[in-house]
Every structure is written in structure tokens, then in C-alpha cells.
N, C-alpha and C positions, 0 to 999 in steps of 0.2 A: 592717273597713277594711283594705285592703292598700294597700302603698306608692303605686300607680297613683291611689290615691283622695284620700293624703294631699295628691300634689304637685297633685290639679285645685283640694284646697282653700286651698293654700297660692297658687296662684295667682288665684285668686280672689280673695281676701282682699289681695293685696300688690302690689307695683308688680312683683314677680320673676317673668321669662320661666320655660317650664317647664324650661330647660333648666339653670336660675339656682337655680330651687325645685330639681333634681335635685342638684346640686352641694352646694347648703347643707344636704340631707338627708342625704346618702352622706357629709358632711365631720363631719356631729354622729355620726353613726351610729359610724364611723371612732375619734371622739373618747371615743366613751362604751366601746368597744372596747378601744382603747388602754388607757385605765386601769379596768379590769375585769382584764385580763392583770398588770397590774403591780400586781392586788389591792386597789387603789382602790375606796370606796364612791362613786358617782353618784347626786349627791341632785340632787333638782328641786322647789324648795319648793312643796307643794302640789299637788304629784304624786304624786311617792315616791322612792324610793331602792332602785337596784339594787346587790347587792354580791355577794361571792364567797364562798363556803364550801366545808369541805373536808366531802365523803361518807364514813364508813367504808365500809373493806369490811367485804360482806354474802353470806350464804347466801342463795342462790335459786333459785328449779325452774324447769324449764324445761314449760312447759302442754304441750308436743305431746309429751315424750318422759316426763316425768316426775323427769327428771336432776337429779340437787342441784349447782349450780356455784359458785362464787366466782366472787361480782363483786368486782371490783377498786374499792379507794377511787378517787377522783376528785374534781374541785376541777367545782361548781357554779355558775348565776348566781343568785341570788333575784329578787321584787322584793316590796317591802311597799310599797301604799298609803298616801300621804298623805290627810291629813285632808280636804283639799275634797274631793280626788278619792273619798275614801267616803262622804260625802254628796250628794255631786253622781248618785252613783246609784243612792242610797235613795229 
């Protein structure tokens, strides 16, 4: 599913124009954004919950050259499945 499919279901489904269903998806998207950067977990019961962690740095090669490089640590998103959501696709 990409964005284009969500907003035909979202309209489908609801009294909101597409352009209504576009706004209220770019405003959650925005939302769950925002507090992801300020390290915030985003639960959605029944979903899941997306949060942030931090990567060490790591040794790694490079396939075409064979090079050893350092990768630099960096801050990640996750996301861990809630429970309906992993039964619902068993």
C-alpha cells in the first residue's frame, strides 16, 4: 500500500474530501515525526509502537572494494507489532 491507496481508503470509508484525507495524513505523519526526534515512543494500541534507538558504531566492508570502513553510530526508528496487529496476519 502506498500513501495514494491509503487516502482512496480513507475516503471511501469517511465523510473526508481527498484533499481533507491528505491533510489529516501529512498532519499525523508530521505528528508521529515530531516526537520520534525528541525521542518520544509512539504507541498505537493494537498496532504497535514505534521508538528510537541509538546504533553503535560498527566495522564494515565494503562488497565492491572489499574495504574495512567505520560506520558511524546513529540514532534509529524501530517498530514492534502489537498484538492484534500479529494475529491479524497469522
Amino acid at each position: 500500500m502506498i500513501k495514494e491507496d491509503l487516502l482512496r481508503k480513507i475516503v471511501k470509508d469517511s465523510y473526508l474530501t481527498k484533499k481533507e484525507a491528505s491533510q489529516f495524513v501529512m498532519l499525523a505523519l508530521e505528528a508521529i515525526k515530531e516526537a520520534l526526534s525528541k525521542g518520544e515512543r509512539v504507541t498505537f494500541v493494537g498496532f504497535g509502537s514505534f521508538y528510537v534507538c541509538e546504533r553503535k558504531e560498527r566495522r564494515g566492508r565494503n562488497p565492491k572494494t572489499g574495504e574495512v570502513l567505520e560506520i558511524p553510530a546513529k540514532r534509529v526508528v524501530k517498530f514492534v507489532p502489537g498484538k492484534a496487529l500479529k494475529e491479524s496476519i497469522k
